[in-house]
PDB file of N, H, CA, C and O in Angstrom:
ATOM      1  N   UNK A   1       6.760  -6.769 -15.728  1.00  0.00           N
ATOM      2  CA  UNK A   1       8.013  -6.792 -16.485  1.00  0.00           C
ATOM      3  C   UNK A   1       8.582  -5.371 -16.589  1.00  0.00           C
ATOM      4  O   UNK A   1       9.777  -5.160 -16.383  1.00  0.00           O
ATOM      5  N   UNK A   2       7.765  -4.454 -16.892  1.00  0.00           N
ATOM      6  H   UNK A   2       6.794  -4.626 -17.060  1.00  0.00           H
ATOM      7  CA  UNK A   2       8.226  -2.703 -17.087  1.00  0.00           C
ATOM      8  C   UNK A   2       8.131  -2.473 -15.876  1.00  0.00           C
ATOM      9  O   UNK A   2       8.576  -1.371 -15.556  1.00  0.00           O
ATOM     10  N   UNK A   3       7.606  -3.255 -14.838  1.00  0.00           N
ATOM     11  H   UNK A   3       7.244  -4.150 -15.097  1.00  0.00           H
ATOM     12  CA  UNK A   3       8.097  -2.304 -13.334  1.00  0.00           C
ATOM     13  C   UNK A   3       9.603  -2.473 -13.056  1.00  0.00           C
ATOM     14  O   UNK A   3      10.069  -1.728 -12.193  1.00  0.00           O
ATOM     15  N   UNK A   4      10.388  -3.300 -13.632  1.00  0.00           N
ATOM     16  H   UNK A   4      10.010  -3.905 -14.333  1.00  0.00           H
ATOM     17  CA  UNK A   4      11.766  -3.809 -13.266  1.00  0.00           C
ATOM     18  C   UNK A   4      12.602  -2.808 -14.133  1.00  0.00           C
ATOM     19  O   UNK A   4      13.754  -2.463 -13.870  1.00  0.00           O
ATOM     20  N   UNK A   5      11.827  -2.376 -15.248  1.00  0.00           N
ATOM     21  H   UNK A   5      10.891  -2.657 -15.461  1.00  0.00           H
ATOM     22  CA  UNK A   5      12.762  -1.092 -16.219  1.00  0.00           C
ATOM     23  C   UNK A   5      12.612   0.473 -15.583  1.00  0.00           C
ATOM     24  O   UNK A   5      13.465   1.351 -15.455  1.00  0.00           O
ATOM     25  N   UNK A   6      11.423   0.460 -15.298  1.00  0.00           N
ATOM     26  H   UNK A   6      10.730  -0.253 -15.401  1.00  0.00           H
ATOM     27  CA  UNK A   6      10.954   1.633 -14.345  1.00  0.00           C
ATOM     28  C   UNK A   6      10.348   1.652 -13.151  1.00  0.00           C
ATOM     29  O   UNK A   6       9.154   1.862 -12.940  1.00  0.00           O
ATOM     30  N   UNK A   7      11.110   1.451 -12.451  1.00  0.00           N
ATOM     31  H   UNK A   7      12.080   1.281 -12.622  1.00  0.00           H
ATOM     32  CA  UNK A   7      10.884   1.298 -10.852  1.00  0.00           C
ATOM     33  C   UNK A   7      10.299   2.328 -10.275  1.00  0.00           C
ATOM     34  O   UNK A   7       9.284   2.306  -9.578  1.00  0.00           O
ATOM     35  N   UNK A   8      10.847   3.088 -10.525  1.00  0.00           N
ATOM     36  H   UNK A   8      11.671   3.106 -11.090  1.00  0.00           H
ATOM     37  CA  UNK A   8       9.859   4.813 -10.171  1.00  0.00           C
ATOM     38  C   UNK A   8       8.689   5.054 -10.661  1.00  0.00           C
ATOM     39  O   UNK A   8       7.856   5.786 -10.129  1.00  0.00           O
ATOM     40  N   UNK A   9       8.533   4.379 -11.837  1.00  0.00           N
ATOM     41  H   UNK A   9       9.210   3.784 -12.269  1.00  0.00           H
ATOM     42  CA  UNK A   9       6.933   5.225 -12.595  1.00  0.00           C
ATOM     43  C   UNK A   9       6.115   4.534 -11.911  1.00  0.00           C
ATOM     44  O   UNK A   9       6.071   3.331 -11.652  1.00  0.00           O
ATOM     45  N   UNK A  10       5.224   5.726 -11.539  1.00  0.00           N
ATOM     46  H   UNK A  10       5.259   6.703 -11.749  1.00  0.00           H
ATOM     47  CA  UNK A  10       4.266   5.216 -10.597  1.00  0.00           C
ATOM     48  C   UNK A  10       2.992   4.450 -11.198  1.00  0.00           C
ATOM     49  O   UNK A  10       2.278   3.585 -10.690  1.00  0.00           O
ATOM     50  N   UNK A  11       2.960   4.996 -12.312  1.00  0.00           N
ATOM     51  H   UNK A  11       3.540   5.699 -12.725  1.00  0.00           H
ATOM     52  CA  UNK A  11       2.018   4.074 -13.088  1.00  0.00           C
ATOM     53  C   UNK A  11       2.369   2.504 -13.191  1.00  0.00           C
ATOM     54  O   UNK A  11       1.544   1.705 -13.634  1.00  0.00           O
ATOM     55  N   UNK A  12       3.633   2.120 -12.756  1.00  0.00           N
ATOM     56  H   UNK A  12       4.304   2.769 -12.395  1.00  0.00           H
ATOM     57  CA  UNK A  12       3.612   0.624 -12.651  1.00  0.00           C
ATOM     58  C   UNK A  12       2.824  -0.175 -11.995  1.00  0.00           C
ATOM     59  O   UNK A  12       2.655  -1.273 -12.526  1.00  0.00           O
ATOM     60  N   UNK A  13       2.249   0.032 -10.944  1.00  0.00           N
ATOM     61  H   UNK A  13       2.387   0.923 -10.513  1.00  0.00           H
ATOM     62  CA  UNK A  13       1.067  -0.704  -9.965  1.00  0.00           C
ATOM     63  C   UNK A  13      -0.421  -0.440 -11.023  1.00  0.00           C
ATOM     64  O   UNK A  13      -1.181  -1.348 -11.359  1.00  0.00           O
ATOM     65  N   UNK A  14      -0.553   0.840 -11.363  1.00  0.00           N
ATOM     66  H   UNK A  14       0.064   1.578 -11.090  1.00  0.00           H
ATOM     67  CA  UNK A  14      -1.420   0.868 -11.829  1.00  0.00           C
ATOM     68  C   UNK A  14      -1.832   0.222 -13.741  1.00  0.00           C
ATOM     69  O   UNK A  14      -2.801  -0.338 -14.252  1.00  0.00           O
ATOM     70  N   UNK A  15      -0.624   0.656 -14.197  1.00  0.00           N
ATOM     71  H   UNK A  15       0.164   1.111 -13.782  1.00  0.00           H
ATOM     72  CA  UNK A  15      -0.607  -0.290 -15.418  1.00  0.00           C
ATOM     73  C   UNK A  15       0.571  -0.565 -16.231  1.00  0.00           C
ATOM     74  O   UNK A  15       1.062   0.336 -16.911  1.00  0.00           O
ATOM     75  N   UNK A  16       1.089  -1.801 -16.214  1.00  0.00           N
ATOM     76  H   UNK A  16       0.690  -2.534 -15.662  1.00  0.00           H
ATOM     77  CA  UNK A  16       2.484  -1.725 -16.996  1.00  0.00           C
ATOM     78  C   UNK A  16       2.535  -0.822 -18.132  1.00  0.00           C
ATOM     79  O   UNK A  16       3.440   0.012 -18.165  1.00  0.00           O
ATOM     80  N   UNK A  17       1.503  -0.894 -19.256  1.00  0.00           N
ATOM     81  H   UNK A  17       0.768  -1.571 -19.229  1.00  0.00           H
ATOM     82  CA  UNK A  17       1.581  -0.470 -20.692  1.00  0.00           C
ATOM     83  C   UNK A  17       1.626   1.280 -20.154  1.00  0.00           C
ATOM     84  O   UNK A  17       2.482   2.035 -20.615  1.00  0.00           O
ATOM     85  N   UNK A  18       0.783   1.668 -19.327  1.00  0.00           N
ATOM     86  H   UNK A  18       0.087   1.055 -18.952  1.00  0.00           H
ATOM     87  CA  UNK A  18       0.181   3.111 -18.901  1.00  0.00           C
ATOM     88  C   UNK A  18       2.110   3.308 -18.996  1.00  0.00           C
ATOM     89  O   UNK A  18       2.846   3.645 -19.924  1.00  0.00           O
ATOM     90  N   UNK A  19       2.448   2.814 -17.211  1.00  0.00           N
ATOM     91  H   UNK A  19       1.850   2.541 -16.458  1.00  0.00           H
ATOM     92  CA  UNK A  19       3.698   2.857 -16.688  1.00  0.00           C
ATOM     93  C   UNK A  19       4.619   2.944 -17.830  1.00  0.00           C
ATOM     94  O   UNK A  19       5.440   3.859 -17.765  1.00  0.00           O
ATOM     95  N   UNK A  20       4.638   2.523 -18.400  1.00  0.00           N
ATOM     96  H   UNK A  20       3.971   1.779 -18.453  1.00  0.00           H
ATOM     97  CA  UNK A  20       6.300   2.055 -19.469  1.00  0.00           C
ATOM     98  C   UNK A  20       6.005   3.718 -20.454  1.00  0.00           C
ATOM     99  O   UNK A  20       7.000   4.260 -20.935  1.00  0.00           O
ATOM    100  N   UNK A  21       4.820   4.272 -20.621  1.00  0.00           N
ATOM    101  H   UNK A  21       4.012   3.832 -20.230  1.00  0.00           H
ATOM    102  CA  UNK A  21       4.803   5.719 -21.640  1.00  0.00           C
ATOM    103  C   UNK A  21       6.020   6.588 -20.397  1.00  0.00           C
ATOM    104  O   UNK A  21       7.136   7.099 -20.495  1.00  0.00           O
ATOM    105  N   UNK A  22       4.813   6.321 -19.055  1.00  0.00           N
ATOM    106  H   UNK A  22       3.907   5.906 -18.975  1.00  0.00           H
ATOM    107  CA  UNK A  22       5.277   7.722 -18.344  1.00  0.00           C
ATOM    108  C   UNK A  22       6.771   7.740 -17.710  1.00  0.00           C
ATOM    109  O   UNK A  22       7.521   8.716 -17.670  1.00  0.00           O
ATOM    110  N   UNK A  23       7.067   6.236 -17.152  1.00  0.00           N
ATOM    111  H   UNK A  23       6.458   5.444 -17.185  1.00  0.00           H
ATOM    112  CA  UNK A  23       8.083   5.787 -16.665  1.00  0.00           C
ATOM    113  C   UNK A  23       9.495   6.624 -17.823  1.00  0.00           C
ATOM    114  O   UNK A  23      10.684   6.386 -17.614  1.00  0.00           O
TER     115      UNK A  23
END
């Protein structure tokens, strides 16, 4: 779901919750 808000943060593959801080 947060890979679609932050497409770039690379932490999206690795973890939405991680992804959505760094994104």
């Amino acid at each position: 779901v947060h890979q679609s808000a932050f497409p770039q943060g690379a932490g999206a593959e690795a973890g939405d919750s991680q992804h959505e801080v760094r994104g």
